[in-house]
C-alpha positions as CSV (number, residue, x, y, z in Angstrom):
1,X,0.0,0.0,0.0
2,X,1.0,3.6,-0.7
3,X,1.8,5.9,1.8
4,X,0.8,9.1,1.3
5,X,3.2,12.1,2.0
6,X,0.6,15.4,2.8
7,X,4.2,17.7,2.5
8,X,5.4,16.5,-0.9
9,X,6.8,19.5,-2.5
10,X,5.2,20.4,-5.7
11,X,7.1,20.6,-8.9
12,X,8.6,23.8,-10.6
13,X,6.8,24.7,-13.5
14,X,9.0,23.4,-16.7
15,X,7.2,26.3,-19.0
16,X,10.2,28.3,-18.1
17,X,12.8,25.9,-19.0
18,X,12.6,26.4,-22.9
19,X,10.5,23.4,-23.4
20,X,7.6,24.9,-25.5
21,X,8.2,22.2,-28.4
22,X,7.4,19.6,-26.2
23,X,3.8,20.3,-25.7
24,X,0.9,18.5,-27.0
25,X,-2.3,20.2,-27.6
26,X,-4.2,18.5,-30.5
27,X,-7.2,16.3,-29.0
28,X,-6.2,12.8,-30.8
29,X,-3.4,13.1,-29.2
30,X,-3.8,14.0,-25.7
31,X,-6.6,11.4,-25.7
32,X,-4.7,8.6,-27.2
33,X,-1.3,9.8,-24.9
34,X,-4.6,9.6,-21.6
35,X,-5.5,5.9,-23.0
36,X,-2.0,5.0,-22.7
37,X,-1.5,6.1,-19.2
38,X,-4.8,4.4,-18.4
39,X,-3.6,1.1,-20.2
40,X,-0.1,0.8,-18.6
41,X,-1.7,1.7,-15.1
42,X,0.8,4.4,-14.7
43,X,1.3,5.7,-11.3
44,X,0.8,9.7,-11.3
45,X,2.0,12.3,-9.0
46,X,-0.9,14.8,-8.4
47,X,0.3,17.9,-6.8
48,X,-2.3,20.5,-5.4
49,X,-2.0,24.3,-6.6
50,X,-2.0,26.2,-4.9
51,X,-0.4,24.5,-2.3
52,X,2.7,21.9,-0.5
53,X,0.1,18.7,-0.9
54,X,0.0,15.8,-3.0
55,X,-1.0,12.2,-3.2
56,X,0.2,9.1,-6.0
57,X,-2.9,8.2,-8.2
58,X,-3.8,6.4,-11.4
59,X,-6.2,7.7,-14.5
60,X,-9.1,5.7,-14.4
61,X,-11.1,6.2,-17.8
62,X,-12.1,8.6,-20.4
63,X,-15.9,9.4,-20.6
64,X,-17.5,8.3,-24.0
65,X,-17.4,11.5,-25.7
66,X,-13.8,11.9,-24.6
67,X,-14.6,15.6,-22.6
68,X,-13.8,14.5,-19.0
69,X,-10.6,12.3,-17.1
70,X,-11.1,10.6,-14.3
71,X,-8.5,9.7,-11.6
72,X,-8.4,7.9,-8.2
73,X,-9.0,10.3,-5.6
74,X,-6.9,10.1,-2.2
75,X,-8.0,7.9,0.2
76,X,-6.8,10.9,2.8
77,X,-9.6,12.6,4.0
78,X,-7.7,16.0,4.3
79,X,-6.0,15.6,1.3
80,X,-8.6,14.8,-0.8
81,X,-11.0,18.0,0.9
82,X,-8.4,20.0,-0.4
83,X,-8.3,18.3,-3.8
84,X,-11.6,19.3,-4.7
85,X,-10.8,23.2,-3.3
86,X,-8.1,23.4,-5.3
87,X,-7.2,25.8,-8.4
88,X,-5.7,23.1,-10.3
89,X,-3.9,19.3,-9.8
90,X,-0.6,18.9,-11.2
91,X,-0.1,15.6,-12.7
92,X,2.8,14.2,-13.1
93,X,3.9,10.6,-14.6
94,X,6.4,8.8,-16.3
95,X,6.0,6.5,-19.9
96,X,8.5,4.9,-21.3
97,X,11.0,6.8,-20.0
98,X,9.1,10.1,-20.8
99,X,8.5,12.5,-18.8
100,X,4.3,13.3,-18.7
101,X,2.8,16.4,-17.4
102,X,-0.3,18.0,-17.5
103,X,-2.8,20.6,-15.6
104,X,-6.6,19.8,-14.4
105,X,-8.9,22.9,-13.1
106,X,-11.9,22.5,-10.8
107,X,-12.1,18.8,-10.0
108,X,-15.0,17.3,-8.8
109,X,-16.4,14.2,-6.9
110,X,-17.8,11.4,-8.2
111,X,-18.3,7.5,-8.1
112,X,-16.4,5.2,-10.7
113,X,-17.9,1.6,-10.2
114,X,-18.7,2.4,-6.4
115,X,-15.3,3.8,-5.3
116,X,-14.4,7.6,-5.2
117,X,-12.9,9.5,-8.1
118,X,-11.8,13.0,-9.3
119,X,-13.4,14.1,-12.5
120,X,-11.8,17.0,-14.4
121,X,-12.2,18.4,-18.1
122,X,-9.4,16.8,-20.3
123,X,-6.6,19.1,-20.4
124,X,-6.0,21.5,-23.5
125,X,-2.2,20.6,-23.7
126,X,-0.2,18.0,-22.3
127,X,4.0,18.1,-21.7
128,X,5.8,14.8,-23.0
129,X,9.5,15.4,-22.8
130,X,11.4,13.4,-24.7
131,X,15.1,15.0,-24.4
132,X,17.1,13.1,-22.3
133,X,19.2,16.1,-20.9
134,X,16.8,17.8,-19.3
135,X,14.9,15.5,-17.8
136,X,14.4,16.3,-14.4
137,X,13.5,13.5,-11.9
138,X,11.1,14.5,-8.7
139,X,12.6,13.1,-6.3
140,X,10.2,10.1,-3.6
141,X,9.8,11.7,-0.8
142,X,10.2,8.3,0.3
143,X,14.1,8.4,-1.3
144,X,14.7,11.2,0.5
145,X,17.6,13.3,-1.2
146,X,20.3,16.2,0.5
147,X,22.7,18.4,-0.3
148,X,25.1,20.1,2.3
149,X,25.6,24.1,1.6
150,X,28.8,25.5,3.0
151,X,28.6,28.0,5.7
152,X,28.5,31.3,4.0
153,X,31.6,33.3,5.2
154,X,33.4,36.5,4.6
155,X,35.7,35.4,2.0
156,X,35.5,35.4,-1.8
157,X,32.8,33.3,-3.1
158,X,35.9,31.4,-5.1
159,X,37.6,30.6,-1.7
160,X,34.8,29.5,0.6
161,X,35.9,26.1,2.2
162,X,32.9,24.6,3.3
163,X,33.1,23.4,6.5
164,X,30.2,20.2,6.6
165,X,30.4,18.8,10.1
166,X,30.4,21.8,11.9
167,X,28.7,24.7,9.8
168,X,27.1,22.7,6.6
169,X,23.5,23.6,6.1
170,X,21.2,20.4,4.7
171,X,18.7,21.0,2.8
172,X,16.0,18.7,0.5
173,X,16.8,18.1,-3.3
174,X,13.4,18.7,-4.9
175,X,14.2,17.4,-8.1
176,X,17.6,16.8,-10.1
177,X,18.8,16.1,-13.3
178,X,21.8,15.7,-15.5
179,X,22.4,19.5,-15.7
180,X,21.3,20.9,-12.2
181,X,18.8,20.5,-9.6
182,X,16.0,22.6,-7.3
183,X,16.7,22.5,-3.3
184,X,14.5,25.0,-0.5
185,X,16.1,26.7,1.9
186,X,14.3,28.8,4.6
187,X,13.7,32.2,3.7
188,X,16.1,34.9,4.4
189,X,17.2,38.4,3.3
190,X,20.1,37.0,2.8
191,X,19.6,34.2,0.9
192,X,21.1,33.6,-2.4
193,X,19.5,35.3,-5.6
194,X,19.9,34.3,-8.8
195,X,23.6,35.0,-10.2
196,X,25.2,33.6,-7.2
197,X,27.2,30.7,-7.4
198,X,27.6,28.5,-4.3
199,X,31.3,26.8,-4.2
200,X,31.6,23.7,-2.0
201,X,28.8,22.2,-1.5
202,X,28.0,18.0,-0.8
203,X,25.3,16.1,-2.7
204,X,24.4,13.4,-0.9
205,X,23.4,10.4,-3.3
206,X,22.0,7.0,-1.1
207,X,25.8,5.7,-1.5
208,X,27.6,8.5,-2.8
209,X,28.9,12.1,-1.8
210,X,29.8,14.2,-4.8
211,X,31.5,17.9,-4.5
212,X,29.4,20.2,-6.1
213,X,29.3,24.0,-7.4
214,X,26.4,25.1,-8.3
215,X,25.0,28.7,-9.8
216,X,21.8,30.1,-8.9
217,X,19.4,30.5,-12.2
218,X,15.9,31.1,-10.7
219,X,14.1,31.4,-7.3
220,X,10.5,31.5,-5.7
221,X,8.9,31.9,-2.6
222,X,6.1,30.0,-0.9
223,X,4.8,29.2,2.2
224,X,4.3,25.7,4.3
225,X,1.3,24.5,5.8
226,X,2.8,25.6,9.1
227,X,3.8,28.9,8.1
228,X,7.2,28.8,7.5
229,X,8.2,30.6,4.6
230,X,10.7,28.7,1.4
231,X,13.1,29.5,-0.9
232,X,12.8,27.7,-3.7
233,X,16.4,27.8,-5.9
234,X,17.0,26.1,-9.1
235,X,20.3,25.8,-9.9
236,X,23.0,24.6,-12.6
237,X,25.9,22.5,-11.7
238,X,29.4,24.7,-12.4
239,X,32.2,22.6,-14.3
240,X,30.9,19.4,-12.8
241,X,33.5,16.9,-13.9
242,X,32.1,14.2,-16.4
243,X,32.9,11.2,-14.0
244,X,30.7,13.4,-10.9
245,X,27.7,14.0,-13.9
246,X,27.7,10.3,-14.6
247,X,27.2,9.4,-11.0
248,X,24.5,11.2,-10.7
249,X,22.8,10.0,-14.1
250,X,23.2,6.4,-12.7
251,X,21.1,7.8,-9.6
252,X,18.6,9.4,-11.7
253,X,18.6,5.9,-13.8
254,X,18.3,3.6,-10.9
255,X,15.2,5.9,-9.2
256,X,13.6,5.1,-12.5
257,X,14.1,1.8,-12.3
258,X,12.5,1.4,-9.3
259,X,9.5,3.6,-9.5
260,X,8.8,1.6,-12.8
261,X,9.2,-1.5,-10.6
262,X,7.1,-0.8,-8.1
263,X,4.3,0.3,-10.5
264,X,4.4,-3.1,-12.4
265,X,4.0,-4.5,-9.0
């Protein structure tokens, strides 16, 4: 059985990433690219905007006349109040190695063969990302990923020795790729902004530690449930040596692996 997470962290909108080319917005093909999700039982992340919640679900069916989707709803009581409250859910799945993600507005409740279900128009456009390096993987919650940030001294940025047992920050890896990833840190005025670079820092992969530099290329705020206010940063790794890239494609790899495993079973 699943366990649900009711803190998952949302994914960064890829709109901004240059991936326009990747969208699908004729109807054949969102619908056929729908029956395919619903035919290989693929598990989807559905994130709540706004909002920090999310639950895993699965696309039920189509209606007849192909105008409405229907998914599992969360067997969470909170969760799946504020499912039908909010804006829109953020689905997000994998097939065949591509990436899927899509938007539904204004979900509703209803009954699919006795059991509870989210209905939602079909969405107008669909992502399917095909291009290998920038796939970003969203990290399980339940594969929990790090990264250590130096303490932030008064030297040059070029000669900050981090100092990890003492000073190091830890923070949560949202999502990572070949090319960079997206951590939080708590908000502060004087937080990175976008420009910086942060030398020294320690990725910590389930069986690796790999040195890291990374530059800051876009932020945003949001609040928790409890309050606390986040700094999302997305960042790009700085002349990460080829050996350190492939060690963390063989993370990103085996993660795949294992989510598809665990779906088939």
């Amino acid at each position: 059985m699943l366990e649900e997470q009711i803190d998952e962290k949302p994914l960064a909108s890829l709109r901004e990433d240059g991936l326009e080319e990747f969208f699908l917005r004729g109807r054949r093909q969102i619908c056929r690219l729908l029956q395919e999700l619903i035919s290989n039982h693929s598990l989807v992340s559905v994130h709540l905007l706004p909002g920090e919640l999310s639950f895993l679900s699965t696309v039920i069916t189509l209606s007849e006349d192909e105008e409405w989707v229907f998914l599992d709803s969360s067997p969470n009581e909170v969760i799946h109040r504020h499912s039908l409250q909010a804006e829109h859910l953020l689905c997000v799945t994998q097939l065949n190695k591509i990436r899927i993600q899509f938007r539904l507005p204004n979900a509703t409740e209803v009954l699919v063969d006795g059991r509870p279900a989210l209905v939602a128009p079909v969405p107008k456009e669909i992502l399917r990302l095909q291009r290998r390096d920038t796939f970003r993987l969203q990290v399980p919650l339940s594969l929990e990923l790090k990264c250590i940030l130096p303490a932030q001294d008064d030297e040059p940025s070029g000669n900050r020795k981090p100092n990890w047992e003492k000073k190091g920050i830890e923070v949560s890896v949202v999502d990572i790729s070949a090319g960079g990833l997206s951590m939080e840190i708590p908000f502060s005025k004087t937080a990175p902004v976008v420009g910086d670079q942060i030398i020294g820092c320690c990725l910590k992969l389930p069986k690796d530690l790999i040195s890291i530099n990374l530059e800051i290329r876009n932020q945003g705020r949001h609040i928790l449930a409890n309050g606390k206010e986040m700094l999302r940063l997305g960042c790009s790794y700085v002349s990460l040596p080829i050996q350190d890239a492939n060690r963390i494609q063989r993370y990103i790899y085996q993660v795949e692996r294992e989510l598809r495993t665990f779906v088939k079973t």
